[in-house]
Each structure stands twice: as C-alpha cells, then as structure tokens.
C-alpha positions as CSV (number, residue, x, y, z in Angstrom):
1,X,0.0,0.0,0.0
2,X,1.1,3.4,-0.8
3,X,1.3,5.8,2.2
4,X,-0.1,9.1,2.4
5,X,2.3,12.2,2.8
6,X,1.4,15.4,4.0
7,X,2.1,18.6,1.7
8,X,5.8,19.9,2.4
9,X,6.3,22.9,3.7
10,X,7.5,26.2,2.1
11,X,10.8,25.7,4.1
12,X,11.5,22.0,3.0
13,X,11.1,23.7,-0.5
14,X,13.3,26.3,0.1
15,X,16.1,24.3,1.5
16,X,15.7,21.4,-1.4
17,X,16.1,24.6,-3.3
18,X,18.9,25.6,-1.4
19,X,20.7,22.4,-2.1
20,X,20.1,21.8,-5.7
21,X,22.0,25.5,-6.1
22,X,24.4,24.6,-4.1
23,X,24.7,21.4,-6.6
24,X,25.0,23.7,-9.5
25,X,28.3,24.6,-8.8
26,X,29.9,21.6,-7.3
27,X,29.0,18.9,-9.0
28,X,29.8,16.6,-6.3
29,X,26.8,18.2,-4.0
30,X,24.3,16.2,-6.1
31,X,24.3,13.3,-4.8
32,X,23.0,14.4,-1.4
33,X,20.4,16.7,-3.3
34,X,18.8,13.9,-4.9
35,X,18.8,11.7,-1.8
36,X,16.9,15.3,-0.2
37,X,14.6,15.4,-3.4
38,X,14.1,11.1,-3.1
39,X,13.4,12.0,0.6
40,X,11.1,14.8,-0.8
41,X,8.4,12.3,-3.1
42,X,8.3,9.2,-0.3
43,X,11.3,7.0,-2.4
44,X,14.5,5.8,-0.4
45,X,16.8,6.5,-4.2
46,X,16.4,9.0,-7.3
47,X,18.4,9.1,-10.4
48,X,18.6,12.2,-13.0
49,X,18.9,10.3,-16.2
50,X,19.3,11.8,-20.0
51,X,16.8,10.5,-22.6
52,X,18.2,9.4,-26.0
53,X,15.4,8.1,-27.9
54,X,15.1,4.8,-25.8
55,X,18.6,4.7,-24.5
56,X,18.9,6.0,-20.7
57,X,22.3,7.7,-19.7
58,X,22.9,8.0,-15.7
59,X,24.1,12.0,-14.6
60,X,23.9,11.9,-11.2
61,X,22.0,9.6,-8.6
62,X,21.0,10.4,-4.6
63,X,24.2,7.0,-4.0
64,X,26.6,7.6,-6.5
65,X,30.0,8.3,-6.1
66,X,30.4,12.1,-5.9
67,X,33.8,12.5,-8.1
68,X,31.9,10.5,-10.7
69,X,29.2,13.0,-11.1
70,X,31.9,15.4,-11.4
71,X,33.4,13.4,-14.1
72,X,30.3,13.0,-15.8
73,X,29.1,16.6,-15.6
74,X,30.2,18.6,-18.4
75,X,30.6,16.0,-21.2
76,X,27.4,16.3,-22.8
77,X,28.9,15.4,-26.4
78,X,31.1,12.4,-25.0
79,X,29.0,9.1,-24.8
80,X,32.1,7.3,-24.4
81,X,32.1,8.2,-20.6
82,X,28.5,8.3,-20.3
83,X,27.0,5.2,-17.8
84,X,24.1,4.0,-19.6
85,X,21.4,2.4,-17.6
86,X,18.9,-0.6,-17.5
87,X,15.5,0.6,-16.1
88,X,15.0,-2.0,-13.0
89,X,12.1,-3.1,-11.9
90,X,9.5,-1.5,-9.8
91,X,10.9,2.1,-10.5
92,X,9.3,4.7,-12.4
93,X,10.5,7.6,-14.9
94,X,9.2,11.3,-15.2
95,X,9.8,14.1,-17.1
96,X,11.2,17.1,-15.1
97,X,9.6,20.2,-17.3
98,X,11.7,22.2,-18.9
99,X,13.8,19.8,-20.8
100,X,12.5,16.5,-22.8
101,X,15.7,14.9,-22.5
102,X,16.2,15.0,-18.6
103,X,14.5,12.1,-16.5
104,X,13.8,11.6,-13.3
105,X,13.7,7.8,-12.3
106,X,12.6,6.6,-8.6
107,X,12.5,3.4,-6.9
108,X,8.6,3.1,-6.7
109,X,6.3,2.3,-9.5
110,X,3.5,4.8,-8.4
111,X,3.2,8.4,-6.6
112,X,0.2,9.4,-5.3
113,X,-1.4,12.2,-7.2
114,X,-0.3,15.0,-4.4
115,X,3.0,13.6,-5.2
116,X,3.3,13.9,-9.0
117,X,2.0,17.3,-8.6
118,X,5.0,17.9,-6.0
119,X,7.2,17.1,-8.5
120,X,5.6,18.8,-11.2
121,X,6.8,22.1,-9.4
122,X,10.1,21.3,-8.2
123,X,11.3,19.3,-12.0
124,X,11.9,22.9,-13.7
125,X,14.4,24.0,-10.9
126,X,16.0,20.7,-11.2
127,X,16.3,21.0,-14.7
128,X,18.1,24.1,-14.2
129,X,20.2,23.3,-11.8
130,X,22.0,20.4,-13.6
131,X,22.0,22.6,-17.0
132,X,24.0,25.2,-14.7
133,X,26.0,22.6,-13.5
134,X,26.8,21.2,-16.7
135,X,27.5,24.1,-18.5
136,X,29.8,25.4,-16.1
137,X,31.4,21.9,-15.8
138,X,32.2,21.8,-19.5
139,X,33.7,26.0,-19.3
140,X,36.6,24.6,-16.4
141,X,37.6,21.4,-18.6
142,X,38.1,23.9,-21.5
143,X,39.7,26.5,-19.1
144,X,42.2,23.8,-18.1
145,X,43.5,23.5,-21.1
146,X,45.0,26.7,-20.8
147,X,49.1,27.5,-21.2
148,X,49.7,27.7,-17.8
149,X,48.3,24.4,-17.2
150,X,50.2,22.8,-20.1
151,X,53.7,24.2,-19.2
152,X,53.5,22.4,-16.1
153,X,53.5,19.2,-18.1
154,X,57.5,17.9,-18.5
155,X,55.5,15.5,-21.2
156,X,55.5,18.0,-24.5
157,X,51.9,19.0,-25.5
158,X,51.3,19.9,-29.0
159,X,47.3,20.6,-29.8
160,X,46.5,20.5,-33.5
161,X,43.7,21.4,-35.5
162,X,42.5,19.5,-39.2
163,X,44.8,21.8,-40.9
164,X,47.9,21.2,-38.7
165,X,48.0,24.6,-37.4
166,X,49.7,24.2,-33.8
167,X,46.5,25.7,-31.5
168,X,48.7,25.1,-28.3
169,X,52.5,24.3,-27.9
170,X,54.1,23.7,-24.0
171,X,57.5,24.0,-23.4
172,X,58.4,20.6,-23.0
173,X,56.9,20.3,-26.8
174,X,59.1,22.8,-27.8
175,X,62.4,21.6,-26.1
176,X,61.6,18.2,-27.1
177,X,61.3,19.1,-30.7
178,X,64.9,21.0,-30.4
179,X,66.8,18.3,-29.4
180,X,65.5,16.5,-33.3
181,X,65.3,17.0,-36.7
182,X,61.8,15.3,-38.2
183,X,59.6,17.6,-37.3
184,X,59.5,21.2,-36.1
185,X,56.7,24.1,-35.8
186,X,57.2,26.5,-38.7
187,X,55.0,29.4,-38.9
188,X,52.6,27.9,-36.6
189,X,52.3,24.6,-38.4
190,X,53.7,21.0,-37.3
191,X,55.9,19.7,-40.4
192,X,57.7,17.1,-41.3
193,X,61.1,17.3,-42.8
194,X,59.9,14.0,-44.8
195,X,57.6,14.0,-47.7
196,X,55.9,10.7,-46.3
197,X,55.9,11.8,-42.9
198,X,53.8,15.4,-44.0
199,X,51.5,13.2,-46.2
200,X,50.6,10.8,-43.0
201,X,50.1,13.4,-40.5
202,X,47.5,15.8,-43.3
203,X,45.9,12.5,-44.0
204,X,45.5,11.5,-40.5
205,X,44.1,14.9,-39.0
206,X,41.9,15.4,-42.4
207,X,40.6,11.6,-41.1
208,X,40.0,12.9,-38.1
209,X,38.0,16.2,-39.1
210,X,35.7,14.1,-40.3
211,X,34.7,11.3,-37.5
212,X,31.6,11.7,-36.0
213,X,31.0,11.4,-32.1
214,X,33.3,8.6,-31.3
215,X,35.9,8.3,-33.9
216,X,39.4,7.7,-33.0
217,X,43.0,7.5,-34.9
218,X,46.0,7.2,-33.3
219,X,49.8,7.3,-34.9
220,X,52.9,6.1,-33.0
221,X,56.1,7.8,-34.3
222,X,59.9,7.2,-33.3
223,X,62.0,10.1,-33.6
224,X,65.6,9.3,-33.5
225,X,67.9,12.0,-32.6
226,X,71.9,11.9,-32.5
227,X,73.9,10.2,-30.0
228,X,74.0,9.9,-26.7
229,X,69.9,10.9,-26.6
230,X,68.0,8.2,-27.7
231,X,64.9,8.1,-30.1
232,X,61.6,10.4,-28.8
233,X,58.5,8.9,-29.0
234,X,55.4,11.2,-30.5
235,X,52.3,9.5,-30.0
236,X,49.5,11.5,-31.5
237,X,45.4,10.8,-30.6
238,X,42.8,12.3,-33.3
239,X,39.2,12.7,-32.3
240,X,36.2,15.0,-32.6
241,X,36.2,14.6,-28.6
242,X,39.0,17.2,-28.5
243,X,37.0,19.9,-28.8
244,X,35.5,20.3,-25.0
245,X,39.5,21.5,-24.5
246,X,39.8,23.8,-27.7
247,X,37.0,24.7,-30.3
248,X,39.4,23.7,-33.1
249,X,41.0,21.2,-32.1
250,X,41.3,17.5,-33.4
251,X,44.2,15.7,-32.4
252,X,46.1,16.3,-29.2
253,X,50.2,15.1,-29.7
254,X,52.2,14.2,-27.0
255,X,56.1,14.0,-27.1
256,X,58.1,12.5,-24.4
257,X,61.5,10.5,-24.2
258,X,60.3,7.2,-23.4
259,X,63.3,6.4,-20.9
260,X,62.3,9.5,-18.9
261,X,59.8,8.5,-16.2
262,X,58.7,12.4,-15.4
263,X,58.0,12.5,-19.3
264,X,56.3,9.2,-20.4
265,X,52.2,9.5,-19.9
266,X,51.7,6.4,-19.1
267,X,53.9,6.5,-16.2
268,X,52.9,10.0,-14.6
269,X,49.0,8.7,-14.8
270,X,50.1,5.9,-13.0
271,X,51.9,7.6,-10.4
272,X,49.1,10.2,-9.7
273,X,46.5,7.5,-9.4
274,X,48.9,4.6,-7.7
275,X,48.3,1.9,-9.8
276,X,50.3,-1.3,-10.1
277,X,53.0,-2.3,-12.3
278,X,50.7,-4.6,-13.9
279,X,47.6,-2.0,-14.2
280,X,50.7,0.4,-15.7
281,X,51.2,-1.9,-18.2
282,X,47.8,-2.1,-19.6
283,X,47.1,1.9,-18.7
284,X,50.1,2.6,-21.4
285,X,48.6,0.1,-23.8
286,X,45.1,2.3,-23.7
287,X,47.0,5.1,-24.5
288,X,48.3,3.4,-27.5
289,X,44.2,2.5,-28.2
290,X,44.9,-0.9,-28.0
291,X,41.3,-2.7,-27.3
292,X,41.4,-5.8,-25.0
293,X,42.3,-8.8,-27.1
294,X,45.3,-6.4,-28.3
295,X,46.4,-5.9,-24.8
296,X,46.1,-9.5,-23.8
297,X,48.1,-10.4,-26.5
298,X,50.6,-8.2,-26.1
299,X,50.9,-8.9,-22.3
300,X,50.0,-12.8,-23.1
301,X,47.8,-13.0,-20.2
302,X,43.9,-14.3,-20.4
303,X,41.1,-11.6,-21.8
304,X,39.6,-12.3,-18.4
305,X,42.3,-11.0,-16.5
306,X,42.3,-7.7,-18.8
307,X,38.5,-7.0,-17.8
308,X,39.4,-7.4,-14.3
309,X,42.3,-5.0,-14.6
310,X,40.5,-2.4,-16.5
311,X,37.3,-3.0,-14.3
312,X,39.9,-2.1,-11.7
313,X,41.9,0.9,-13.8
314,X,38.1,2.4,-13.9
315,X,37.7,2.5,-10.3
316,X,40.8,4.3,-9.6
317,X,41.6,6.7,-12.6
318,X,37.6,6.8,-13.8
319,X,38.1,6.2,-17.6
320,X,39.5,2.9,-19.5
321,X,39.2,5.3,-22.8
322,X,41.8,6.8,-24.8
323,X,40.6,10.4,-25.2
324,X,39.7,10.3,-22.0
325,X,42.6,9.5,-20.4
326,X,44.8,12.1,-22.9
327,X,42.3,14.7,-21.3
328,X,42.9,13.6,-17.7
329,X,46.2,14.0,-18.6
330,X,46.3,17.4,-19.7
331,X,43.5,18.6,-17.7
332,X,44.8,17.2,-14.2
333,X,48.3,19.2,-15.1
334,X,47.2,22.2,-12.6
335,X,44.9,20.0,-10.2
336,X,41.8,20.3,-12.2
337,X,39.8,17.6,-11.5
C-alpha cells in the first residue's frame, strides 16, 4: 500500500532549493540533493537520467560516487564516458519540465497524485540546476586546457587542428622538438622534414575532421635523434572529442623520451592514481588504443584477466578510454579535476 504524505512545507522547498544550487556549482553536491529530493516524493533512491530516444544515460544519482558525477558533468557530447542504464524493476520515470531529455527515475512504481504534482513544481528548478552545472562543468575542462596548465607538463603537449596549425604548444613540446630534426613548428604549423611523414600526418588529421561522435586515430612515431639521446616517441590521438579543450582542435600530440619517467604519460598517470605495475602496463597500452584482445596479446595474459584489470583501472583513474585518459592527462596538469 502506498502511504499518504502530507504537503511539504514552504521551508522543506526552500532548502531542497537551497541544495540543488548549491549542486549547480559543485557537482559533487548532487548526490545528497537527490537523496533530499528522493526523501522529498516518499522514495528511499532517485536518479537524474538523459533521454536518448530509448537509450537512458545516468548523470547523477542520490548513491553515487560524488567525483563520478563530477566526471560525468560537463561531457554532454562524450557518450564514451557516459554510464548508460537498465530501467530495473519496480521504478518509475518522469519528465522534469523544462527539458524533454532530462529524466527523473525513482525506486517506486506509483506516486500518489499530491506527489506527481509535487514534482511537477520542483522538476523545472531541477532542470536548471543540472544545465548550470553542466555548463559550467564543461567552461573549467576547457579553461584547463589553458598555457599555464600545459607548461606544467614535463610531457611535451602539442594541440593540433584539421589543418595542422599548432592551437597550443608547451614548453616541453618545444624543447623536445629541439633536441631533433623530423619535425618542427614552422610558422605555426607542425611539419615534417619528410615527404611521407607530411602526407601521413595531413591525412591522419583530415581523417580525423571528419569522424563523428566517437571516432578515433592514433599514430605512433619514433624520432631518433643523435647520439647519446636516444629516439623520442610522439604519440598522437585524433578525435572530434578534443573539442570540450579547444573549439578547433582535433588531435592532441604528445612527445616524451620514453626512458624518462617524469616524461612518459603512461607512467605520470600511474603515479598520480597509484596503480600497479601490472595496471601500468595495460594503462600505457590504452594510451596506444589498443582494445582488450590487443592488450592481452601483447601482455600474453587471459582476456579475463584484462577486464578485471580495466574494471579495476576504472575505479581508480575513472576512464579505461583513450581520449579520456589524454584529457585527464592534460586537464589534471594544474589540479583540475
């Protein structure tokens, strides 16, 4: 049986209110605004989903982690990060007002008519709570691209847009490409001192102008450089998914001497999140998009043991994709979460 609930207060509604703007801004605050609004309509859980024709992506939920909601705030055009989500049983899905894509879904199959109309009022404010929180979400992850987070990098940064016009440049990139003689930045453009070299990198950024939503290209390149340095290793990542760091941008390159710890990607990831040697291993494969059967392979270990390892990576660093992690890289430079 359904039990009654008397009509809220004008406080209660202010200090839901209260807390969804406070959510707004920190993304991490929704969790126990949800669990207020859940609270709020009789349910014990409430999830804020995004409607895709009949696909179901979770945003934030009134029990989930808070530094994932802050992960997944801001990332509107990414659905490689997004957590899609199986309706379970016994819960029920409403529109909020305001916004035909945002869902609210609670763990009881029926509200009492009082209780719709409660949420009737309250879904608008909702609505623009998480739009502010998105929106401002998205402006820091492009704000943290910025030079003074780059330069803090010792792994050299080169952002590059379809043309091959150098949008940003760190100092690392530029020592890096100093100490060589394949490519170097000439009136604001990457080139290659070799005819096939230019021709690969036009064709692979032109590839990448073109992908839609997920599309990604990467290109491994070996450097060599005289003696006593040894060879630097470019490794460049195209994708449309760029663009949340730089309007322009489709490829991000990064340069690093592969002997030097403090340079290599793989290993500075690693340190800031403390992973294993083994979960190292298969973090620098992912770099290299390398997909799971490629990674067991190349570690000749079982497929199982992969999933368990990247089930693990996901936990700790809170993306197993490629773009994703390049942008963790870049964007955690200064802090930024």
């Amino acid at each position: 049986m359904t039990r009654e609930i008397a009509p809220p207060a004008i406080e209660s509604y202010l200090e839901l209110a209260s807390e969804l703007f406070d959510a707004a801004f920190e993304p991490a605050l929704w969790p126990p605004a949800l669990g207020r609004l859940a609270a709020e309509l009789g349910c014990e859980r409430a999830l804020l989903l995004r409607a895709d024709g009949v696909r179901r992506v979770v945003l934030a939920t009134s029990d989930l982690d808070p530094g994932a909601v802050r992960r997944l705030a801001g990332r509107r055009a990414d659905p490689e990060a997004e957590r899609l989500l199986v309706l379970p049983a016994r819960h029920r899905e409403y529109a909020l007002g305001g916004d035909p894509t945002l869902r609210l879904l609670v763990d009881r199959s029926e509200l009492l008519p009082a209780i719709e109309e409660r949420l009737r009022r309250i879904g608008p404010l909702v609505v623009k709570a998480w739009r502010l929180t998105d929106t401002l979400a998205a402006s820091r992850r492009h704000q943290a691209w910025s030079g003074q987070v780059l330069e803090r990098l010792s792994t050299g940064v080169l952002v590059l847009d379809a043309a091959g016009r150098v949008l940003q440049a760190n100092g690392a990139a530029r020592r890096l490409l100093g100490s060589q003689s394949e490519l170097a930045i000439e009136r604001g453009q990457l080139r290659a001192a070799a005819i096939g070299l230019q021709r690969s990198l036009a064709e692979l950024l032109a590839r990448a102008a073109r992908f839609e939503g997920r599309g990604v290209a990467t290109e491994s390149l070996l450097l060599p450089r005289e003696a006593p340095w040894g060879p630097l290793e470019m490794l460049i990542v195209a994708s449309p998914r760029f663009t949340d760091g730089d309007p322009a941008a489709v490829a991000v390159a990064l340069l690093f001497d592969p002997r030097r710890e403090e340079e290599n990607p793989a290993v500075v990831l690693a340190r800031r999140h403390h992973l294993s040697f083994e979960e190292s291993q298969v973090l620098a494969l992912l770099l290299r998009g390398r997909d799971i059967a490629e990674i067991a392979a190349a570690l000749d270990v079982p497929h199982d043991a992969i999933a368990a390892c990247l089930r693990n990576l996901y936990e700790q660093v809170g993306t197993t994709r490629q773009v994703e992690l390049v942008k963790l890289l870049l964007a955690r430079a200064n802090g930024v979460d």
